[in-house]
N, C-alpha and C positions, 0 to 999 in steps of 0.2 A: 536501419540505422546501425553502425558500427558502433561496440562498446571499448573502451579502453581499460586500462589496469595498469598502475605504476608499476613497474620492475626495478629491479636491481640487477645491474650485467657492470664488468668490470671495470666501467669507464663513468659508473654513477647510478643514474634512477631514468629510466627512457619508460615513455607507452607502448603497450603492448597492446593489437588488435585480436580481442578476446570474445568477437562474435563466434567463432566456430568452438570456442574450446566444449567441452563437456561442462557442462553449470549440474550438473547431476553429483558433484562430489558429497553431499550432508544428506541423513538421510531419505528427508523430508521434500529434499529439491523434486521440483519435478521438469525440469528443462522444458518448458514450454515456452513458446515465442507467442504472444501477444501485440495488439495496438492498446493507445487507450481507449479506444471506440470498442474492444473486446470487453477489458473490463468495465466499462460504462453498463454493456449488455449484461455482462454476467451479476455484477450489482445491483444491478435494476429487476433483474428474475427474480436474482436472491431473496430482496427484501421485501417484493411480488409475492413472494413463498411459491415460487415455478421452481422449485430446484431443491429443495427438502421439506417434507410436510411440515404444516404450522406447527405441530408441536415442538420439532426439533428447533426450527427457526427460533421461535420463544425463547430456547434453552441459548440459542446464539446471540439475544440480547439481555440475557440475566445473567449481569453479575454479581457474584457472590458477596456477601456480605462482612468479607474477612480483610483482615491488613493484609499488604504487600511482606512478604519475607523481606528483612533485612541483617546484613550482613553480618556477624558478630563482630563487634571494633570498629562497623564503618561509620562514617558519620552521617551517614544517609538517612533521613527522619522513616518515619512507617508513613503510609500513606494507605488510602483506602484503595482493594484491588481495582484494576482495572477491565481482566481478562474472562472472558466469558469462554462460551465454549465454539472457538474458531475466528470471534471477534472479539476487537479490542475495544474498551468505551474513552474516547475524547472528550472531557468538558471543552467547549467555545462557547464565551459570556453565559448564559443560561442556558444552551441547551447542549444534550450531547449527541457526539457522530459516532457511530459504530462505524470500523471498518477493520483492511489487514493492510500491511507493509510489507515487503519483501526490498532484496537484495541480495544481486548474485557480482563476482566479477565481472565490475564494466556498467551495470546497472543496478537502476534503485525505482521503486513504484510502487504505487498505495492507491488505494480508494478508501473512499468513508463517506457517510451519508447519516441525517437524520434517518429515524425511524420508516417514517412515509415519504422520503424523498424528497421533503420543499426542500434541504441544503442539502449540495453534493459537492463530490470534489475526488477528481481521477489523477493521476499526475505517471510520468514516467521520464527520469534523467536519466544521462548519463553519469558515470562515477569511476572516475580513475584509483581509488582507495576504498576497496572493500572491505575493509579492516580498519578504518581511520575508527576513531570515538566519534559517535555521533554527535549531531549540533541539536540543541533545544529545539523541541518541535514548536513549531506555530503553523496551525491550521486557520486559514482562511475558506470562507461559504459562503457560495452562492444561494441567494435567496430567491431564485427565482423558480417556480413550479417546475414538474418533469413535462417535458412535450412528447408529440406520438414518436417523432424522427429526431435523429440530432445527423446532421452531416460530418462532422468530425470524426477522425480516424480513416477521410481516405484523403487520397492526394498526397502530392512528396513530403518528405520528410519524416510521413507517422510509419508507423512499426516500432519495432522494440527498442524501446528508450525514446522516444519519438513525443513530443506534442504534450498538452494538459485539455483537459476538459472540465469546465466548470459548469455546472445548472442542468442545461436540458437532457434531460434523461428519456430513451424511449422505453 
């Protein structure tokens, strides 16, 4: 799937097709092309503990017990941290999702997952404004257990920025 990116050229703001560009420009990027059926897979190892030993994992759902920095002058309240080490935690009604977010020009995609996988949630848009201010998050979970297979992520349409996948996890 092709990503787009507002520009500016002398005649106003047009879309630019920003599947080829380098997405490696920060220095954390790592230009990888994905489905959501990859990160399905790689979320589901992860929280498996197939993909760094339990202990580190552990350290990937303990977050710390300190306020959020805030700004000096802002009017931004403190709020309790969020950030663990590689995930973030999500309250949704009682319980919460760990996962990560990303965004590069043209695209935007996340996963998060309770703990043991009963709610999940993959997602991958397009986004013409890499740089917009973000909109209030609202996470939405499926409650349904993980299964051995999930068939999503192949067929038209899915690749990079492509498709959502909600619940069954293999």
């Amino acid at each position: 799937m092709h990503g787009y990116q507002s520009v500016k050229d002398g005649a106003g703001t047009k879309l630019a097709d920003v599947t080829e560009w380098d997405q490696s420009e920060t220095w954390a990027s790592g230009d990888l092309v994905s489905t959501t059926a990859d990160l399905e897979r790689f979320m589901t190892a992860l929280f498996r503990g197939r993909v760094v030993p339990k202990a580190e994992l552990e350290l990937m759902f303990t977050v710390p017990a300190v306020p959020t920095y805030v700004e000096p002058g802002s009017d931004d309240k403190e709020q309790d941290a969020t950030y663990a080490s590689g995930l973030r935690r999500f309250k949704v009604g009682n319980e919460y999702l760990y996962g990560k977010t990303g965004s590069r020009y043209g695209y935007v995609d996340g996963f998060g997952a309770t703990k043991n996988l009963s709610r999940t949630l993959v997602y991958a848009v397009n986004s013409t404004d890499a740089r917009a201010p973000r909109p209030a998050r609202s996470w939405t979970a499926s409650s349904r257990p993980p299964s051995p297979a999930s068939p999503r992520g192949s067929g038209p349409g899915r690749g990079r920025g492509g498709g959502c996948g909600l619940g069954d996890l293999g």
